[in-house]
SEZA-615028 format. One line per 10 residues: number of its first residue (from 1); their letters; for each residue x, y, z of N, C-alpha, C. Coordinates in Angstrom, 3 decimals. Layout:
BEGIN
NUM	A	X:Y:Z:X:Y:Z:X:Y:Z | ... $
***
This chain:
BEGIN
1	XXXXXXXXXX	-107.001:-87.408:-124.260:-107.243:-88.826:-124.543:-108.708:-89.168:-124.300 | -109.550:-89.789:-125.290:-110.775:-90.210:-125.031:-111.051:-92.014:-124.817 | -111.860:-92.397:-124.630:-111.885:-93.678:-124.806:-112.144:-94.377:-126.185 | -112.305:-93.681:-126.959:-112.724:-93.955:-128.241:-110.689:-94.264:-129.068 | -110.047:-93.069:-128.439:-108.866:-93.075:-128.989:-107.600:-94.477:-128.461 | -108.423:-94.435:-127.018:-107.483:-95.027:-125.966:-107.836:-96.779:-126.491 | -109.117:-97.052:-126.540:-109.039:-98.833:-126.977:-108.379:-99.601:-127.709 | -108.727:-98.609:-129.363:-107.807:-99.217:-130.089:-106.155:-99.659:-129.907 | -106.134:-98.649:-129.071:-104.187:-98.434:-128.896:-103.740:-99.341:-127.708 | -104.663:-99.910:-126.688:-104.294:-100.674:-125.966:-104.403:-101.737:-126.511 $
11	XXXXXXXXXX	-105.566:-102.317:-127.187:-105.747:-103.927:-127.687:-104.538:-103.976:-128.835 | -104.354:-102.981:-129.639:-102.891:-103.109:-130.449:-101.906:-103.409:-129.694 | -101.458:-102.936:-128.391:-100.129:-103.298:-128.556:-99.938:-104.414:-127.389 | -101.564:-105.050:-126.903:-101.582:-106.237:-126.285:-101.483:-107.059:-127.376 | -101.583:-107.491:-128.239:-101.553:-108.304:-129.184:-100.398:-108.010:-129.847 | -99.580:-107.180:-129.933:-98.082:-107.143:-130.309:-97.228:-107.436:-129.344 | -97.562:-107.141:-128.399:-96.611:-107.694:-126.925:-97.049:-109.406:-126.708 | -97.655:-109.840:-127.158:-98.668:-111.178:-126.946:-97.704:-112.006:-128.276 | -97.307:-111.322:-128.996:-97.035:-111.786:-130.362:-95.613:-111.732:-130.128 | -94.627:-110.892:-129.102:-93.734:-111.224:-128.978:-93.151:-112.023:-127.687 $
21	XXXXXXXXXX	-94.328:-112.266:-127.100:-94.237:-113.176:-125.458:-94.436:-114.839:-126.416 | -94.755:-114.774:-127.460:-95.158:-116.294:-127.971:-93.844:-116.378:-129.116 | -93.389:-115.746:-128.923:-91.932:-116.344:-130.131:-90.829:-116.453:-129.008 | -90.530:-116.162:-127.630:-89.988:-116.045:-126.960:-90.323:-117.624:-126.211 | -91.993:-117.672:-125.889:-92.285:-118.817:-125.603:-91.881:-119.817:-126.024 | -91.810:-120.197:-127.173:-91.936:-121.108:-128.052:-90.697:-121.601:-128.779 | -89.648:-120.551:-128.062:-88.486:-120.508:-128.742:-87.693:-122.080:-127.304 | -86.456:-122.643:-127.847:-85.803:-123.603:-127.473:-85.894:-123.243:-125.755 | -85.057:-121.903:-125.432:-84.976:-122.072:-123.802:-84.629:-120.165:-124.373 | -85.123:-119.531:-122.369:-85.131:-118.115:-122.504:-84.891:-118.125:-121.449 $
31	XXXXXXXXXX	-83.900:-116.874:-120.756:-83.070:-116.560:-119.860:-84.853:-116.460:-118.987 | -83.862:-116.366:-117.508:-84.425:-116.575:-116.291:-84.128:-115.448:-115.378 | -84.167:-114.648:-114.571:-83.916:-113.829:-113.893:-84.419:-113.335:-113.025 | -84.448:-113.025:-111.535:-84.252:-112.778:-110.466:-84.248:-111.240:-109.826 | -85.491:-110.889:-109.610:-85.863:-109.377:-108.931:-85.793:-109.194:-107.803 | -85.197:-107.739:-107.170:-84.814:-107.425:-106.262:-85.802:-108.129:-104.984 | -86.930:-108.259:-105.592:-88.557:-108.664:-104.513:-88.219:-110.321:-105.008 | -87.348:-110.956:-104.917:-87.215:-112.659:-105.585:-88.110:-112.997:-106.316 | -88.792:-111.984:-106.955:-89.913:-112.829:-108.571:-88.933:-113.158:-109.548 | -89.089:-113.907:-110.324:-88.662:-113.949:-111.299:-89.313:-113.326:-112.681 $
41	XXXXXXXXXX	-88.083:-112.894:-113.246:-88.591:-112.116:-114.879:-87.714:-112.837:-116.253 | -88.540:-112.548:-117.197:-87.688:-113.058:-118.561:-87.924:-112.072:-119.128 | -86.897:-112.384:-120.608:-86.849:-111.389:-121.515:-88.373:-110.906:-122.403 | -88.982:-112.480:-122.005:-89.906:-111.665:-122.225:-91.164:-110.632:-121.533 | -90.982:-110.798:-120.426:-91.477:-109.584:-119.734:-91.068:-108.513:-120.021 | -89.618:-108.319:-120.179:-88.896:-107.234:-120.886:-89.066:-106.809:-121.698 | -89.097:-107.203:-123.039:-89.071:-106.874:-124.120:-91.188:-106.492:-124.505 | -91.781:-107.636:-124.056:-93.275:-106.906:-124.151:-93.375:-105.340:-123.392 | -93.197:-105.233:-122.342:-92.695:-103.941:-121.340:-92.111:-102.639:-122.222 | -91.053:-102.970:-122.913:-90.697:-102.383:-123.643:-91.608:-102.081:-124.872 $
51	XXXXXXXXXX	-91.963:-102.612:-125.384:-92.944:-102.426:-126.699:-94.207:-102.068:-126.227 | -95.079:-101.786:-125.352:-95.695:-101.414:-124.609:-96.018:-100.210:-124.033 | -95.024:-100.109:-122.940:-94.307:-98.832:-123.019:-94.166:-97.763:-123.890 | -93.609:-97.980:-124.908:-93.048:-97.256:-125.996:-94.013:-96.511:-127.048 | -95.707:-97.613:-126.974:-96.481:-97.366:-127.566:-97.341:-95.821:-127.143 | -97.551:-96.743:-125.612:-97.995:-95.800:-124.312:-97.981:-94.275:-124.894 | -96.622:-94.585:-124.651:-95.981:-92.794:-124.389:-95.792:-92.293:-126.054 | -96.161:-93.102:-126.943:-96.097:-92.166:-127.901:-97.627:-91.485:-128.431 | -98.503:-92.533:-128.232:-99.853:-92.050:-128.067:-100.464:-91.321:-127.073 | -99.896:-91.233:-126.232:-100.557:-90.631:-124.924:-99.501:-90.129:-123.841 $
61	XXXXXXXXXX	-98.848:-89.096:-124.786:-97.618:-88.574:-123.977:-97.451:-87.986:-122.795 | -98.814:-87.325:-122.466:-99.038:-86.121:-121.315:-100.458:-87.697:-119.919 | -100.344:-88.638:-120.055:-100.641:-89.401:-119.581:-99.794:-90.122:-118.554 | -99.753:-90.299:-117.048:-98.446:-90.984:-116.573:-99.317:-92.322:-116.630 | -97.620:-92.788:-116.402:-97.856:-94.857:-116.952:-96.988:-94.940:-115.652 | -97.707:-96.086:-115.285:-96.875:-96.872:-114.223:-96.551:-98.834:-114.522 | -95.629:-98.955:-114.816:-95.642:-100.321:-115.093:-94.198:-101.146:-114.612 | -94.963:-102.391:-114.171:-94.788:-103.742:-113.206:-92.583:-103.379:-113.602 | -91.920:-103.249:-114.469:-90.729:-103.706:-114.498:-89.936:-102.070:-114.784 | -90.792:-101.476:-114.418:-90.126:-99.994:-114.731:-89.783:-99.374:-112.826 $
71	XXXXXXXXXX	-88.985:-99.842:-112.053:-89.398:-99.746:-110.423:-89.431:-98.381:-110.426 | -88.411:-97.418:-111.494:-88.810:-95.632:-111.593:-90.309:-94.814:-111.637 | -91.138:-95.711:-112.465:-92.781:-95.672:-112.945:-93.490:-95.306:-111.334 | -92.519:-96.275:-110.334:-93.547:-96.594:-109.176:-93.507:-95.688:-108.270 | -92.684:-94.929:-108.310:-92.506:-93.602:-107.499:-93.181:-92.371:-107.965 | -94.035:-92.224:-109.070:-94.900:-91.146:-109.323:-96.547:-91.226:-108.600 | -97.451:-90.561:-108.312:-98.620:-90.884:-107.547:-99.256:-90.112:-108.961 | -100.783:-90.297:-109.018:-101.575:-89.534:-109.897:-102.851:-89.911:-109.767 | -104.025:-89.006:-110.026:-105.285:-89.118:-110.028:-105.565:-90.190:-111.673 | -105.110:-90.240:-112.320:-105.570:-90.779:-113.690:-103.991:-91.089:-114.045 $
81	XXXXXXXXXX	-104.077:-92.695:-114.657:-102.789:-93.120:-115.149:-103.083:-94.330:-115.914 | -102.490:-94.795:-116.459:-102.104:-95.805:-117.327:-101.053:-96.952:-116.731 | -101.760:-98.008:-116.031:-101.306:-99.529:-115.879:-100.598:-100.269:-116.653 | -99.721:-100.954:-116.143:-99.255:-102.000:-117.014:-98.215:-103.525:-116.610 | -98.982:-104.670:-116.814:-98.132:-105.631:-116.764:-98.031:-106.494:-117.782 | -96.802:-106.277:-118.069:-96.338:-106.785:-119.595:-96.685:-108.277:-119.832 | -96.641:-108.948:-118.494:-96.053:-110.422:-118.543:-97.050:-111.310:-116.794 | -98.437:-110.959:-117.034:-98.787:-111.558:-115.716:-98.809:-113.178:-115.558 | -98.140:-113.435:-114.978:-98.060:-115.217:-114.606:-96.873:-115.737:-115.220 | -95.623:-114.558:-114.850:-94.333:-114.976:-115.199:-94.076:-116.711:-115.217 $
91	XXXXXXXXXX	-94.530:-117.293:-113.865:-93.863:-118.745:-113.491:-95.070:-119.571:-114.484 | -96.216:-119.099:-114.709:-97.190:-119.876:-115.748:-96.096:-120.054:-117.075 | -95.967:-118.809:-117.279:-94.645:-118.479:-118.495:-93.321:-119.232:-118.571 | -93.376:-119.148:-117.295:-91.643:-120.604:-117.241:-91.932:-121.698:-117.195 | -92.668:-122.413:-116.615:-93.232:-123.743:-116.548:-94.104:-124.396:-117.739 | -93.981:-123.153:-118.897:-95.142:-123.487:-120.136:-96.338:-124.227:-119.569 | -96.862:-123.248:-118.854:-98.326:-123.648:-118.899:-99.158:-123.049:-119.479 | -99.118:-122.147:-120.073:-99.906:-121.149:-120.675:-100.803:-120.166:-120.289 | -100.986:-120.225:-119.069:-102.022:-119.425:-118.433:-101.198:-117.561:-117.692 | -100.639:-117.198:-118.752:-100.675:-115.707:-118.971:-100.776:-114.489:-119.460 $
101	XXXXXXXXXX	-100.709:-113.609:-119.021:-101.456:-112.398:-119.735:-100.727:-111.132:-119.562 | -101.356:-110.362:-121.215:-100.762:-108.963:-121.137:-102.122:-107.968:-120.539 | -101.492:-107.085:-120.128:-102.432:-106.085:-119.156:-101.838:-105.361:-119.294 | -102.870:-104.223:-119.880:-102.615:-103.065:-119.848:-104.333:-102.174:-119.489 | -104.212:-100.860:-118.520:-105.610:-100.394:-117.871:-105.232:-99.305:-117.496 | -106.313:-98.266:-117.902:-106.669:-96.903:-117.688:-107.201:-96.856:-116.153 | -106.666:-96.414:-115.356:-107.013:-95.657:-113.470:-107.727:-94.213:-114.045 | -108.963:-94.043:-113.226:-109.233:-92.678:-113.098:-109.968:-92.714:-111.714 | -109.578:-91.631:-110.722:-110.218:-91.537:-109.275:-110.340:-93.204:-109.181 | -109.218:-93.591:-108.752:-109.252:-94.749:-107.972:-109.743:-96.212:-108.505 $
111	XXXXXXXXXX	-110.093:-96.060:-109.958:-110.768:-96.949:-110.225:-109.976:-97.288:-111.645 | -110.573:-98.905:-111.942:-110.173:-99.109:-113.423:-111.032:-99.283:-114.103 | -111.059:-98.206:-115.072:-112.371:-98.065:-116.063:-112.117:-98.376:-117.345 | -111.309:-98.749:-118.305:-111.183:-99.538:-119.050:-109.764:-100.719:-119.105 | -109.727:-101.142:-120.093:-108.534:-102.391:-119.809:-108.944:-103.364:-121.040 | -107.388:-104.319:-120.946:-107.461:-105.453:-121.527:-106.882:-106.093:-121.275 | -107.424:-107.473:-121.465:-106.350:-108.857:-120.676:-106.281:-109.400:-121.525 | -105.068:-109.789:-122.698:-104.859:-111.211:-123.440:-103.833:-111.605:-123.225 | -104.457:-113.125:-123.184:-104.123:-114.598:-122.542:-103.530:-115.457:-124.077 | -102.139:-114.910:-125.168:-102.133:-115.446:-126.238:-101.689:-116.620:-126.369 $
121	XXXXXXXXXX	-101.111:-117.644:-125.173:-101.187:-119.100:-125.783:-102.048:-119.907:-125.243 | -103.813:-118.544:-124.649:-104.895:-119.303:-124.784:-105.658:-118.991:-125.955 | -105.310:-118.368:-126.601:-106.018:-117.359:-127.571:-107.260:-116.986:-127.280 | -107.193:-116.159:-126.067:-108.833:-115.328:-125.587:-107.916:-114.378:-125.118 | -108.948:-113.159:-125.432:-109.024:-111.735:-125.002:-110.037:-111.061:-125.129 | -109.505:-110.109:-123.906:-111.255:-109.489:-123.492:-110.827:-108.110:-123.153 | -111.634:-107.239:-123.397:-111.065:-106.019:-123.101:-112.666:-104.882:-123.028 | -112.378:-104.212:-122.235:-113.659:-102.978:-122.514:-113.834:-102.045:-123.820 | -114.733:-101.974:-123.736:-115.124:-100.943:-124.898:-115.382:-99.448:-124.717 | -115.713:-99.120:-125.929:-115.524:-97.072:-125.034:-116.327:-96.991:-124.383 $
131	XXXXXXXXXX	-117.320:-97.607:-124.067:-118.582:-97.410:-123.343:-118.634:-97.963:-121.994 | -116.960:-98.685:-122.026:-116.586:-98.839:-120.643:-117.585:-100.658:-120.964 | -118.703:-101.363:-121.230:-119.058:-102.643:-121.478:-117.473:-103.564:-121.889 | -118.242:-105.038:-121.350:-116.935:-105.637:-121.730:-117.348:-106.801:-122.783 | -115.960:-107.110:-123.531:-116.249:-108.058:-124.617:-115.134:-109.395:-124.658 | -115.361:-110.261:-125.364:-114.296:-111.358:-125.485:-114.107:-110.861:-127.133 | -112.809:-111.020:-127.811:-112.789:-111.194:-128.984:-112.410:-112.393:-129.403 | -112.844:-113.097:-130.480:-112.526:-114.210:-131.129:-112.262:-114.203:-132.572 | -110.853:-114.932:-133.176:-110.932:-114.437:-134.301:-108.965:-114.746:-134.274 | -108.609:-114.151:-135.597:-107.310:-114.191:-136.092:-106.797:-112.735:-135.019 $
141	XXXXXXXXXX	-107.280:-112.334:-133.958:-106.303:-111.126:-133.203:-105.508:-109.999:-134.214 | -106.478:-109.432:-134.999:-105.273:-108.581:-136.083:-104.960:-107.106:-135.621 | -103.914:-106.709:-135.019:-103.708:-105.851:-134.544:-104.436:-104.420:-134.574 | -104.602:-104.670:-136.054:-105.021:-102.996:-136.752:-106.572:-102.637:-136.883 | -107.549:-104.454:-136.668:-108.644:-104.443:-137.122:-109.299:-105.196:-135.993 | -110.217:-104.488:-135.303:-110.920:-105.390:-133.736:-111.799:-106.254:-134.902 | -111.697:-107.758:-134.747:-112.286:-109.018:-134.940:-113.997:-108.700:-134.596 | -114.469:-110.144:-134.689:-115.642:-110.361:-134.139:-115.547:-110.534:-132.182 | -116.208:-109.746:-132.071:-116.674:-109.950:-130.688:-118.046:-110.485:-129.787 | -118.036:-110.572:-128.788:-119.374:-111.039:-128.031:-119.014:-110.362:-126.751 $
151	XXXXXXXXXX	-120.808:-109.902:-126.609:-120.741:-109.495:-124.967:-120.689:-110.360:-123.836 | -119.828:-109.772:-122.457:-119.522:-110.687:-121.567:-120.620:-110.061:-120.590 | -121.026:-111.357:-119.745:-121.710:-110.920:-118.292:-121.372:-112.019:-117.291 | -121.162:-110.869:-116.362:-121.255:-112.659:-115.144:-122.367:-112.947:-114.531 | -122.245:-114.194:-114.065:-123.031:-115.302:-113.729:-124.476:-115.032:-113.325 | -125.482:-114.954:-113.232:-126.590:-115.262:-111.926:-126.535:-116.486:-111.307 | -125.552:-115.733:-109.878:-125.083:-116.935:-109.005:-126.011:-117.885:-108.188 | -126.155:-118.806:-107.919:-126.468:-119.796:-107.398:-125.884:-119.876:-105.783 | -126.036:-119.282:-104.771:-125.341:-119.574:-103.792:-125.288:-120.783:-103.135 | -126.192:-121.735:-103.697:-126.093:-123.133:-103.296:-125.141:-123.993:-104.053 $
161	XXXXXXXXXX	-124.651:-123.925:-105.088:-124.063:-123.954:-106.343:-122.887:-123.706:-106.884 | -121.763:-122.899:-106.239:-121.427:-121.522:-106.497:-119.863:-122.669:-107.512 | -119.483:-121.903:-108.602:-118.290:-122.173:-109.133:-117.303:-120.933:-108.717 | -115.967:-121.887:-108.428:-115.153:-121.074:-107.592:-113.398:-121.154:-108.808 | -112.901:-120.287:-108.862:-111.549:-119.923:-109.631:-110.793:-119.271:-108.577 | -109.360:-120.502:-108.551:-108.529:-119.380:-107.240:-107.029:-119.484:-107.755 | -105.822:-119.236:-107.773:-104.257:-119.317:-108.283:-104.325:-120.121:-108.443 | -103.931:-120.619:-109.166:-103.086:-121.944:-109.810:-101.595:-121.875:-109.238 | -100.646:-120.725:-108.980:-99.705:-120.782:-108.326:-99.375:-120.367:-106.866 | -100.950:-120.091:-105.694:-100.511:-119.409:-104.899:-101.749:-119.846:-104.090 $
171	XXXXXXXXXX	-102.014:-121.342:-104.555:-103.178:-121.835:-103.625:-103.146:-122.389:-102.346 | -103.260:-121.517:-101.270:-102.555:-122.029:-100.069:-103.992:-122.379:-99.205 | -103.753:-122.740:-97.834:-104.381:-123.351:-96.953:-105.874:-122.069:-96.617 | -104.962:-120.946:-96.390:-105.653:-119.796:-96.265:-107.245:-119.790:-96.866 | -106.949:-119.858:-98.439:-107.638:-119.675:-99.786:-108.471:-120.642:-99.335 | -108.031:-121.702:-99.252:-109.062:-123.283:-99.281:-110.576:-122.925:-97.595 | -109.133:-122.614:-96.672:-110.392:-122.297:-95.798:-111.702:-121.315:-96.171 | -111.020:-120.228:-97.232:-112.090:-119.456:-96.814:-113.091:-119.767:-98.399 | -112.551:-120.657:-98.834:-113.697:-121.157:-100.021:-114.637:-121.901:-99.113 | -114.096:-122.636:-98.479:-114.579:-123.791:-97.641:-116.154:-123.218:-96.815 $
181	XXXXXXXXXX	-116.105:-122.061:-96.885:-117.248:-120.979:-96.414:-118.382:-120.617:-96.891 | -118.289:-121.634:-98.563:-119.616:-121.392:-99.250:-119.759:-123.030:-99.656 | -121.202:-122.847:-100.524:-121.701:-124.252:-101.553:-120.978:-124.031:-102.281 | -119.805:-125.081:-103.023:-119.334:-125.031:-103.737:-119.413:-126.080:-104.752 | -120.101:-125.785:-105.968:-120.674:-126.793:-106.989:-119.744:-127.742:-107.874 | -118.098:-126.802:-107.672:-116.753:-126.838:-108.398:-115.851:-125.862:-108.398 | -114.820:-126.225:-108.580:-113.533:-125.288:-108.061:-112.162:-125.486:-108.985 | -112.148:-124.387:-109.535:-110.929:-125.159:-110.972:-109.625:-123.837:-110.039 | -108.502:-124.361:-111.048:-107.273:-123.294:-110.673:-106.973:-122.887:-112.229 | -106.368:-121.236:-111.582:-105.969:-121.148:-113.490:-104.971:-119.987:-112.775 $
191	XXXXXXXXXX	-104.394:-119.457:-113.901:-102.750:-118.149:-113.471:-103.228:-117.160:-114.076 | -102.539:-115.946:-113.572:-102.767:-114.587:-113.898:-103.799:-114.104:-113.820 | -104.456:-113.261:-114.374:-105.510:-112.516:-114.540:-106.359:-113.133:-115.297 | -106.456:-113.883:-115.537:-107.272:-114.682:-116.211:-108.290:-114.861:-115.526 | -108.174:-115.162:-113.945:-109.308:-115.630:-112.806:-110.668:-114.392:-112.904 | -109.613:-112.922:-113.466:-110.908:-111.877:-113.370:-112.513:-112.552:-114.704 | -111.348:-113.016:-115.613:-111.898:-112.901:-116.898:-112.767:-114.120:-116.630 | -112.427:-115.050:-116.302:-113.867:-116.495:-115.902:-114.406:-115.782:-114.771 | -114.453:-114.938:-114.132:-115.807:-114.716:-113.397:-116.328:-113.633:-114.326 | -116.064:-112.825:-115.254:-116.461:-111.929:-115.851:-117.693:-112.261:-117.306 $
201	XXXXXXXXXX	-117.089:-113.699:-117.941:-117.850:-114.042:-118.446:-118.385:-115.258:-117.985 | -118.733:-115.640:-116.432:-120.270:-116.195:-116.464:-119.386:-117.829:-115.945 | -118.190:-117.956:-116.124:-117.499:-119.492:-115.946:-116.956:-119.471:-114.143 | -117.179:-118.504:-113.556:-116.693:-118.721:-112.717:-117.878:-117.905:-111.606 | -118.068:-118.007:-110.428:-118.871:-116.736:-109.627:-118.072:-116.481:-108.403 | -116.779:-116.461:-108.344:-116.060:-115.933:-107.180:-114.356:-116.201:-107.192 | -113.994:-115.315:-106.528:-112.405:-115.600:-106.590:-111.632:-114.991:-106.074 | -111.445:-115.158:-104.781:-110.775:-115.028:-103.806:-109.201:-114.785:-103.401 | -108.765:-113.771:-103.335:-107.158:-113.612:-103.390:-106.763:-113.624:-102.121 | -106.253:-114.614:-101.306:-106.082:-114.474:-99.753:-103.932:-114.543:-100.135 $
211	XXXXXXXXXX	-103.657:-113.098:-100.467:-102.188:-113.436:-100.671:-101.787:-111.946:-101.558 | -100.223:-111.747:-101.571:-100.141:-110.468:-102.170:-100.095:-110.615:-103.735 | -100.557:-109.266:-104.318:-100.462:-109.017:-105.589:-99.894:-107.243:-105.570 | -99.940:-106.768:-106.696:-99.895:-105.595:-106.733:-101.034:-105.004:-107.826 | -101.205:-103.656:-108.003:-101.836:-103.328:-108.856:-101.788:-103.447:-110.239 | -100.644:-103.591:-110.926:-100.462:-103.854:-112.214:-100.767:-105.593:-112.357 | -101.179:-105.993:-111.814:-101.923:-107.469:-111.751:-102.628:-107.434:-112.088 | -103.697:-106.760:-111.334:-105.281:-106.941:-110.973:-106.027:-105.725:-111.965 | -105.298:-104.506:-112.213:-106.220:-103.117:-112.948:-107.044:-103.857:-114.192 | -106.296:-104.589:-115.344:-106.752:-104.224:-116.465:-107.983:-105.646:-116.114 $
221	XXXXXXXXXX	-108.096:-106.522:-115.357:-108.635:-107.575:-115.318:-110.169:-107.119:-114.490 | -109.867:-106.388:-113.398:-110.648:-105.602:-112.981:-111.538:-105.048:-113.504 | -110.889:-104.125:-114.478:-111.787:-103.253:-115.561:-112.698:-104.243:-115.921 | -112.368:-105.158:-116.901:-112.650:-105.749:-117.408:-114.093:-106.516:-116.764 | -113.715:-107.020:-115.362:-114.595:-107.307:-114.400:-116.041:-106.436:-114.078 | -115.445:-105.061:-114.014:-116.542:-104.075:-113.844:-117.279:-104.130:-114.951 | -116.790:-104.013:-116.183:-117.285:-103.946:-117.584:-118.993:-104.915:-117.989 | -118.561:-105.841:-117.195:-119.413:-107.097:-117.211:-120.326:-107.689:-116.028 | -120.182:-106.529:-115.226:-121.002:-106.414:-113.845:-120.659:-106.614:-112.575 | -119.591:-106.813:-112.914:-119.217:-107.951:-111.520:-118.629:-106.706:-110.645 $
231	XXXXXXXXXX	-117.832:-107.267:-109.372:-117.212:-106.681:-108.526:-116.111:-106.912:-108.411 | -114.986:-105.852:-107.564:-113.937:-106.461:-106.487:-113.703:-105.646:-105.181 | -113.841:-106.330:-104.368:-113.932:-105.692:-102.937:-112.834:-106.318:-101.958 | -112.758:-105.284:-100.879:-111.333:-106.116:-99.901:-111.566:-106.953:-99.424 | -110.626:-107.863:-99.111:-111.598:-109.532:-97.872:-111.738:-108.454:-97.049 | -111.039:-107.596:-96.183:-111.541:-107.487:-94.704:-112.807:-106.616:-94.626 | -112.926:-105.992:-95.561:-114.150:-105.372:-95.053:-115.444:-104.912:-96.115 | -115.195:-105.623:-97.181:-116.002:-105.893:-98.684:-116.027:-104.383:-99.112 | -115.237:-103.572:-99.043:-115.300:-101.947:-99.558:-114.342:-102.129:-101.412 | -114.813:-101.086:-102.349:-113.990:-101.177:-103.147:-112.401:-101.503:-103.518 $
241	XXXXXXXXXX	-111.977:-102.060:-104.030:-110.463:-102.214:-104.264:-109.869:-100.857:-104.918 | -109.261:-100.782:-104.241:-109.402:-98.504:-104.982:-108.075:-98.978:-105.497 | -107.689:-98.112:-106.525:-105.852:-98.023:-107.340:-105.666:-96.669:-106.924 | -104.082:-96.513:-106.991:-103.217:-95.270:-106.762:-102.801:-95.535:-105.389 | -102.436:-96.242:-104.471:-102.047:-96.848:-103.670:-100.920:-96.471:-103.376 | -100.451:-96.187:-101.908:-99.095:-96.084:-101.897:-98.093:-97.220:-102.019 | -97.001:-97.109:-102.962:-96.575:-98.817:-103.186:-97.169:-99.281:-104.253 | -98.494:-99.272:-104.244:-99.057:-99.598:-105.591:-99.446:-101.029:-105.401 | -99.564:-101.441:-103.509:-99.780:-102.805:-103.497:-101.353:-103.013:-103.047 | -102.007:-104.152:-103.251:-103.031:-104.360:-103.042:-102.950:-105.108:-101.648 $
251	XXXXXXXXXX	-104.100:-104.927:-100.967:-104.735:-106.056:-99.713:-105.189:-107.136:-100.451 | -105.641:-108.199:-99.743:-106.023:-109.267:-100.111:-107.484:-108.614:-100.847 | -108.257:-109.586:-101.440:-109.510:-109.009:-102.132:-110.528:-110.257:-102.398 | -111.711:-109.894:-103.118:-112.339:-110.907:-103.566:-113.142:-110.415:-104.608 | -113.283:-111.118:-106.143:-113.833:-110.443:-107.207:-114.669:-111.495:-107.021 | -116.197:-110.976:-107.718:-117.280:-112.086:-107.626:-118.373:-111.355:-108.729 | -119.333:-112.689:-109.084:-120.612:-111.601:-109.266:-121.603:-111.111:-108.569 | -122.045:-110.070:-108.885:-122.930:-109.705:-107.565:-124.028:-110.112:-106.760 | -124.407:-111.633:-107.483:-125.195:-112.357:-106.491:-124.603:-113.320:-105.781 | -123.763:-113.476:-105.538:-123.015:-113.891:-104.598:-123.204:-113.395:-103.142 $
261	XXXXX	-123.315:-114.799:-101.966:-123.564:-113.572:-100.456:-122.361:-113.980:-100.416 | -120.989:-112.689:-100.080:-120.139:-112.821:-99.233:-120.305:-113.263:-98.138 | -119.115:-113.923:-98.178:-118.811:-114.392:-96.316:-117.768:-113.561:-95.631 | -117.509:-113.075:-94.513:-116.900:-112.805:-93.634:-115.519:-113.345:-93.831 | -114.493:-112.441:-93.511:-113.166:-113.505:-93.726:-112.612:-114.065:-92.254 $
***
């Protein structure tokens, strides 16, 4: 698998999984359901998962995949793998707010080096390129044919200044204190992985996760993050956010751009 082979095939079947999370959306009412960890899932997490999946392993058979609704996926370990969350910001997804995303991201030695995040009932997506750079595409999303694009960069931060992006569903007291630790010029909330993608292109310069996630959250948004300069490091001790994890769960973290002075947590 090269990266040249691997892009096309991820932004395809984010935008086919995107295409079937929005007829599901949009449809009258869609079952509700209840995971062993009390998240909730719908069919359409399922069914994108499935189509996803399916793509995965037919293009890239000798590749392991680990993904968010497969709990079998999560018991394999590997130096290089293939991410996936079909459906990030399930409760964005139930509450029709719109703020979620398909993710799907390439791990190699610990890291996520390419990816894509689309957000289809925002209609933005952003994803790396073979060169590992990151882009937004804009345009009719046609599966077979990458659109017009633009390069992303983040911010030259302002630490007197600073614009801040934190959950929209998981904004607790915690979070607020430790924003509360810089100049803060403005402070919006938004769901899913999306938070990587406004600090990635330049709308946001920090974003703080004081709360659990797992890796199929954060990989393809990440990438995406790196792609465009930025960072993500642990709150406790600002070291890389490494993948292949046992569990596959993350510590708390903080993605930013790199002129940003961290604070201490």
């Amino acid at each position: 698998m090269t990266y040249d082979e691997l892009i096309p095939v991820i932004r395809k079947l984010a935008i086919e999984a995107g295409a079937k999370i929005m007829e599901i959306y949009n449809s009258d009412d869609f079952e509700v359901k209840v995971k062993s960890d009390d998240s909730p899932v719908t069919e359409a997490d399922e069914a994108a998962d499935a189509l996803i999946s399916a793509g995965l392993r037919a293009a890239f058979p000798d590749v392991m995949l680990v993904t968010e609704e497969q709990s079998a996926s999560h018991k394999e370990r590997g130096d290089t793998f293939l991410i996936v969350d079909p459906l990030d910001g399930t409760k964005e997804f139930i509450n029709r707010r719109g703020d979620f995303t398909v993710n799907i991201a390439l791990v190699e030695k610990g890291e996520p080096t390419r990816g894509v995040v689309y957000a289809p009932a925002r209609e933005r997506m952003f994803f790396t390129l073979a060169d590992g750079t990151a882009v937004e595409e804009t345009g009719a999303f046609d599966p077979e044919t990458i659109g017009e694009t633009r390069p992303i960069r983040v911010a030259d931060s302002n630490n007197d200044a600073l614009m801040i992006v934190a959950s929209k569903s998981h904004r607790d007291q915690a979070t607020e204190d430790y924003i509360n630790k810089y100049q803060v010029k403005d402070s919006k909330s938004a769901g899913s992985s999306l938070k990587f993608c406004l600090v990635a292109t330049g709308e946001a310069d920090l974003y703080p996760r004081v709360g659990r996630t797992m890796e199929w959250d954060t990989a393809a948004g990440h990438a995406v993050l790196l792609g465009a300069g930025g960072q993500v490091v642990r709150f406790d001790n600002h070291e890389p956010l490494l993948y292949g994890k046992e569990g596959y769960a993350n510590p708390f973290f903080i993605a930013h751009a790199p002129g940003v002075e961290l604070k201490q947590a």
